[in-house]
N, C-alpha and C positions, 0 to 999 in steps of 0.2 A: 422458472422458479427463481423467486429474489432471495437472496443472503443478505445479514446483516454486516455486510462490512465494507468497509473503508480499505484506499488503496493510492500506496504510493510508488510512483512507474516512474523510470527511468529509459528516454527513448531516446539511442543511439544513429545518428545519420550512417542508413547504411552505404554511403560509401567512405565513409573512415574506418567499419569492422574490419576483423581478420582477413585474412583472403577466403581461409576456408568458410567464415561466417557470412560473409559478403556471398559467397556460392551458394550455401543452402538457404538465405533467403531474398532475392534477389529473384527468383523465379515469383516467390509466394508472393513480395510484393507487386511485380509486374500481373500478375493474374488478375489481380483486382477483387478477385472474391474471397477474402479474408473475409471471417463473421464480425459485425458491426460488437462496438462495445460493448451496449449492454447482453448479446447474446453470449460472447466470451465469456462475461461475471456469469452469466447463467449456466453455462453448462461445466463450468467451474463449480458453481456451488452445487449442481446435479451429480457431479461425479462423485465428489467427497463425501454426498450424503447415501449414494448408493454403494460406496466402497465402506462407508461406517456402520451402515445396516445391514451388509451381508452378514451371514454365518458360518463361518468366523470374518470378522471383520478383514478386509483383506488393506493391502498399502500399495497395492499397485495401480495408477491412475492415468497409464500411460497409454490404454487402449486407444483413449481417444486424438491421438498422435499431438504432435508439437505445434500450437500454433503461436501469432504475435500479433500483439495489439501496433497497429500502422498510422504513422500519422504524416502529411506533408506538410511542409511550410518552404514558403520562398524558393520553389521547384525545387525543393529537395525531399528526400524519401527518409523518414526516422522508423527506427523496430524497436519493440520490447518484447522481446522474447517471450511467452508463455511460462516455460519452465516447468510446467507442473506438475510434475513426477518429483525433479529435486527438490521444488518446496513442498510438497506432499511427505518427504521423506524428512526435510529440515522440521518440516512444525512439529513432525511427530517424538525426535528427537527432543526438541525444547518441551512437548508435555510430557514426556513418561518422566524429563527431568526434576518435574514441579510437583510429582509425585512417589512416594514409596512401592517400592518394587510391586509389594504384597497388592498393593491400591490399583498401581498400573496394568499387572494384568491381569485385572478384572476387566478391564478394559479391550486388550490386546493379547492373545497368549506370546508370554514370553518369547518361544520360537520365534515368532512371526514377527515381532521385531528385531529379535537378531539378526534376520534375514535381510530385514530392510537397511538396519545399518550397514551390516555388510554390503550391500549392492551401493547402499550411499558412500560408501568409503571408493569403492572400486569404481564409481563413478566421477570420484572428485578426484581421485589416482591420477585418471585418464584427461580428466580437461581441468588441469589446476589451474589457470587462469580464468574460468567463467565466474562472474561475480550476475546474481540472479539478479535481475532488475526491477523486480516487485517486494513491496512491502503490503502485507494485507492487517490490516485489525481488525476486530469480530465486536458491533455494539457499539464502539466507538473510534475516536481518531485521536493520537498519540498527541500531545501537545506539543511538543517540539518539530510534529509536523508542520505546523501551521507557520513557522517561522523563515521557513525559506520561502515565502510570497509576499503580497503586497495586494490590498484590498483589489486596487484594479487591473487586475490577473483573472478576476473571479468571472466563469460563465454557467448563468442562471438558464434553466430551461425546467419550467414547469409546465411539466408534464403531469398524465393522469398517476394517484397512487395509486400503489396496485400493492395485492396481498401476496403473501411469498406462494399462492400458489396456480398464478395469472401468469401466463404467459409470456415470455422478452419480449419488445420490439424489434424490429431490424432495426429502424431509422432513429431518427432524434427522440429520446425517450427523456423521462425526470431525472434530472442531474445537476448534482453543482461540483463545477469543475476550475482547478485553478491552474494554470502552466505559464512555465518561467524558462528562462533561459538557464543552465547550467551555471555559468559564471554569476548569474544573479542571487543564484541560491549557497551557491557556496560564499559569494561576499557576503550574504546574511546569513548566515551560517558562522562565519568569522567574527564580522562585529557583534553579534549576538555575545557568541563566549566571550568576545574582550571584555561585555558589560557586567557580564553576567562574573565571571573570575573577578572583576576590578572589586566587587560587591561583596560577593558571597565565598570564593575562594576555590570551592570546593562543593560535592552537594550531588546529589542522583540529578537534578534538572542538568548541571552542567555536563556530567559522564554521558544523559542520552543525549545532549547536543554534541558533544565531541562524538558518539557514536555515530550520528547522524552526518555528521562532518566528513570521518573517517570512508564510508559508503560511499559518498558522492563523488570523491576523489579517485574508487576505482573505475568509473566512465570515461567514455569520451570529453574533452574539454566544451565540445559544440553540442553535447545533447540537449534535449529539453525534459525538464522533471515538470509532474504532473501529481497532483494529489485530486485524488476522484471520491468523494461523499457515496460513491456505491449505491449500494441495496439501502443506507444509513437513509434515504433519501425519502424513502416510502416509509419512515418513522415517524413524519411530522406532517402537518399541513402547511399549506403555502406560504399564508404570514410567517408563522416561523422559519422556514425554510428561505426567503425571500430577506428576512433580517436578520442570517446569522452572519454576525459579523468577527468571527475569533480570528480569523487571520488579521484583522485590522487591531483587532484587542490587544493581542500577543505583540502586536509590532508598537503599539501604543505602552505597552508593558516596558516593553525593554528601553522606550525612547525615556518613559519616565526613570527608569533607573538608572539612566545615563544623565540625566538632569539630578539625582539624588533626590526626586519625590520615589522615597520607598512604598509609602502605602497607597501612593495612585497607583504604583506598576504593580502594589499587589490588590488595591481593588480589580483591578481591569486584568490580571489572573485569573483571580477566583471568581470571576463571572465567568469565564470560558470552561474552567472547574469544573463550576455547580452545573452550567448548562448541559455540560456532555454525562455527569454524572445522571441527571435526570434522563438522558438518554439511555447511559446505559443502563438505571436500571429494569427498564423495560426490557432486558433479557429473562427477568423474573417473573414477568405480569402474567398473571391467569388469563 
């Protein structure tokens, strides 16, 4: 089953983790049969959606144990953690937040979120150093995502679309994927806000680039970041999917703002905007 969202991973070479992290997965990755990506987004979005349509909706997503998304480069072994019990416990935190008690649990009975925060407190108690290495959005992809890469980072693979109720691949499935080196994403991440404060001073664009900033800093210095177009992928046809180009937009954005053409870096913006805008609003369409 496909979800609509986008996702930004953070994958740590494991042999720089913890000791005790390096232990529990160190096994997983020599096994070799970790589930391929797109089956991971898949039973990610199966869980959520069977934990949301219980009666009473429940917040526990942890039956289907721990797994991590695994990547190699240059004989080395990277993880990104799964996590998805603590972000199943964080999202829910940040929506009851965006809503009035009365509203939210309509939603969720009260209880039953107490509970969960509870158990998310006494889980962050116990391992205060885990910092989650995914970022997911629902619909669309966060603009200041797009800033830690560079056009030729980007790997197209058009594949078949498929409806959210078609089945994952194992293998190479429809994806647009972009991965960078750590240190590449944090120097664009830096010159970004030098451009972006020399300009504007202050401003929500600049607070979620410093946010995004701040993130990247609690990794590994060698990991590799990765922003994946998701389920977002089976929203468009080929052409489209084949000429989006907002990573290159956004980095054309900021060059022109650093040149002082304001209204090139804000045409070449607001076309990354408008486009995702029109994406998402197909979370409404009939």
């Amino acid at each position: 089953m496909i979800g609509c969202s986008a996702f930004l991973r953070v994958y740590e070479p494991l042999d720089g983790l913890p000791d005790h992290e390096r232990a529990r997965w160190a096994p997983y990755v020599e096994s070799g049969t970790s589930p391929s990506r797109p089956v991971l987004m898949a039973m990610e979005h199966e869980a959520a959606l069977a934990a949301v349509l219980a009666v009473p909706p429940r917040t526990d997503v942890g039956h289907l144990g721990d797994h991590a998304y695994v990547r190699h480069h240059d004989g080395r072994a990277y993880v990104c953690p799964w996590r998805l019990q603590l972000r199943a416990w964080a999202a829910l935190e940040d929506f009851r937040a965006l809503l009035p008690d009365e509203i939210a649990e309509a939603f969720l009975p009260l209880a039953t979120a107490a509970a969960a925060e509870v158990e998310h407190d006494a889980w962050v108690t116990t391992n205060p150093d885990v910092e989650v290495g995914i970022r997911s959005s629902t619909w669309s992809i966060p603009t200041p995502w797009f800033a830690l890469f560079e056009a030729d980072e980007r790997r197209l693979v058009l594949g078949e679309r498929r409806s959210s109720g078609a089945p994952p691949h194992t293998g190479l499935d429809r994806a647009l994927v972009y991965v960078t080196a750590m240190s590449r994403a944090r120097r664009r991440v830096a010159r970004g806000l030098h451009v972006l404060k020399r300009v504007f001073e202050d401003g929500p664009v600049i607070d979620a680039v410093e946010e995004i900033g701040r993130w990247l800093e609690a990794f590994h210095p060698h990991s590799i970041v990765e922003l994946d177009y998701g389920g977002l992928v089976h929203l468009v046809d080929d052409e489209t999917l084949g000429s989006d180009d907002s990573v290159g937009e956004i980095a054309g954005a900021i060059e022109r703002l650093a040149e002082g053409d304001t209204d090139g870096a804000s045409a070449r913006y607001e076309s990354v905007v408008s486009r995702w805008r029109a994406i998402a609003a197909l979370e409404h369409a009939n």
